[in-house]
C-alpha positions as a LaTeX table, in Angstrom:
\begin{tabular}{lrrr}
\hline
Residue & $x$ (\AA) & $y$ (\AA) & $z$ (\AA) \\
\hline
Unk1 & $-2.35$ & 3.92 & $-11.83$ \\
Unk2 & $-0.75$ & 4.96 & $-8.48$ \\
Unk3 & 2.32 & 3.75 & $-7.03$ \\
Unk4 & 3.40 & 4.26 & $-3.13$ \\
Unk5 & 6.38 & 3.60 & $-1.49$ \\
Unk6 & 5.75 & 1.55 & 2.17 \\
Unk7 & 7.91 & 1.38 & 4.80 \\
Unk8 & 7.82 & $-1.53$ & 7.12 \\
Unk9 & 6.60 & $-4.45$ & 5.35 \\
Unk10 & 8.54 & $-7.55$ & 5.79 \\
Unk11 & 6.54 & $-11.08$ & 4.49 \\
Unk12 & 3.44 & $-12.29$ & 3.07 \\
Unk13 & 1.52 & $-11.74$ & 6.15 \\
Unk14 & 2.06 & $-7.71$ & 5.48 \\
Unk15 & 1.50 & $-7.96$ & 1.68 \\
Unk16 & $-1.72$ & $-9.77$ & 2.53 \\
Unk17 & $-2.90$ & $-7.16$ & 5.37 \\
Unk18 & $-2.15$ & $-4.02$ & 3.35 \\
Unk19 & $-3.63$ & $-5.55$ & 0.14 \\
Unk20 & $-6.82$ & $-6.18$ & 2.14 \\
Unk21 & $-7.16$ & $-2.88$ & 3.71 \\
Unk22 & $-6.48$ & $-1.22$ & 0.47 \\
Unk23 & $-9.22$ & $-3.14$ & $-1.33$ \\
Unk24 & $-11.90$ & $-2.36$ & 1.35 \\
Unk25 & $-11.02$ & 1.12 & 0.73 \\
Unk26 & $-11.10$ & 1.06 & $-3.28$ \\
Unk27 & $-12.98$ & $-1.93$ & $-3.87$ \\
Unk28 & $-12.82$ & $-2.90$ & $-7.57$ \\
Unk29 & $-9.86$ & $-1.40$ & $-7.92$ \\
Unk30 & $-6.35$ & $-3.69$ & $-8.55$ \\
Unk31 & $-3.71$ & $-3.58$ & $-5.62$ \\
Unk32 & $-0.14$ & $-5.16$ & $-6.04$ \\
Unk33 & 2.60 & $-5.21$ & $-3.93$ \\
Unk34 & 6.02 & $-6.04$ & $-4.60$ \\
Unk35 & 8.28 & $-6.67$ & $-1.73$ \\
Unk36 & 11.35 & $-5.21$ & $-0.58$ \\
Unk37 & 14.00 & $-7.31$ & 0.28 \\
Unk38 & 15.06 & $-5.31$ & 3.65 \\
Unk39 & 14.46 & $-1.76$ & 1.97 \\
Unk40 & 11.00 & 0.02 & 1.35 \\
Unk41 & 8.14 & $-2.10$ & $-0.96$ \\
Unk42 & 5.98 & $-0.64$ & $-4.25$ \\
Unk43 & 2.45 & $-0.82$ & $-3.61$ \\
Unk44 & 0.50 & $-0.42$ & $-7.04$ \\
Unk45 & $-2.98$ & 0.62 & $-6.96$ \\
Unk46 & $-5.26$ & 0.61 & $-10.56$ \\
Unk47 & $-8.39$ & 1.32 & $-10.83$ \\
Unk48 & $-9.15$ & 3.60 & $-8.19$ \\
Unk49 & $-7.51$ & 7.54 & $-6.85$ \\
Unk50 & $-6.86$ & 7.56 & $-3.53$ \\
Unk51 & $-4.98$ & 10.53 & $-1.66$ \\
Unk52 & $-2.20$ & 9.74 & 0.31 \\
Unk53 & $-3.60$ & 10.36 & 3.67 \\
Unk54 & $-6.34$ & 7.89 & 3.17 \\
Unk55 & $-3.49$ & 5.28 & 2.11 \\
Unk56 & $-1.62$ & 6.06 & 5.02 \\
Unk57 & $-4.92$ & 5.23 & 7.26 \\
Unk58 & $-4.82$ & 2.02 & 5.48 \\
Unk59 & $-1.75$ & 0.94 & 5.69 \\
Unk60 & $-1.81$ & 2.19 & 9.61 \\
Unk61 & $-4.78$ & 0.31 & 10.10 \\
Unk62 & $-3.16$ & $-2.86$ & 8.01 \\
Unk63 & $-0.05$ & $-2.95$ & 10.89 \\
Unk64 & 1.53 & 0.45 & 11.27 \\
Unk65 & 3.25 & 0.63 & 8.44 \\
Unk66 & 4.71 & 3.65 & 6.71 \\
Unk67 & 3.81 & 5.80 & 3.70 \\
Unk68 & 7.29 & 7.23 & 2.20 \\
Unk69 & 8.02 & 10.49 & 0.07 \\
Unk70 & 5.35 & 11.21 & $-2.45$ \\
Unk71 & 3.53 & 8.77 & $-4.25$ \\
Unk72 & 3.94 & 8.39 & $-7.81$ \\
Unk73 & 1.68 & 8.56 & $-10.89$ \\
\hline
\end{tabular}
């Protein structure tokens, strides 16, 4: 299990969009997001190893939002 912290998401609409692009990328794998209130959210990834560049891509291509530090194992 992997765990990233993401800059920039604020509602469902952002969960929903990152979630997606995340599970095109590692499909079979189990993405959950848990929602900052105003502050950076945890995305949770299991199932799958991805590198942080290709999550960045992702969560670029799911709205421009923001990988932050290093992710977690």
């Amino acid at each position: 299990m992997q765990t990233f912290t993401v800059d920039g998401m604020t509602c469902g609409h952002c969960v929903a969009a990152v979630t997606a692009e995340l599970t095109a990328l590692a499909p079979g794998a189990t993405v959950e997001v848990s929602l900052g209130d105003g502050g950076p959210s945890t995305v949770t990834v299991d199932g799958a190893v991805l590198t942080p560049e290709q999550v960045a891509a992702a969560l670029d291509e799911a709205g421009g939002y923001t990988l932050v530090g290093t992710p977690g194992a």
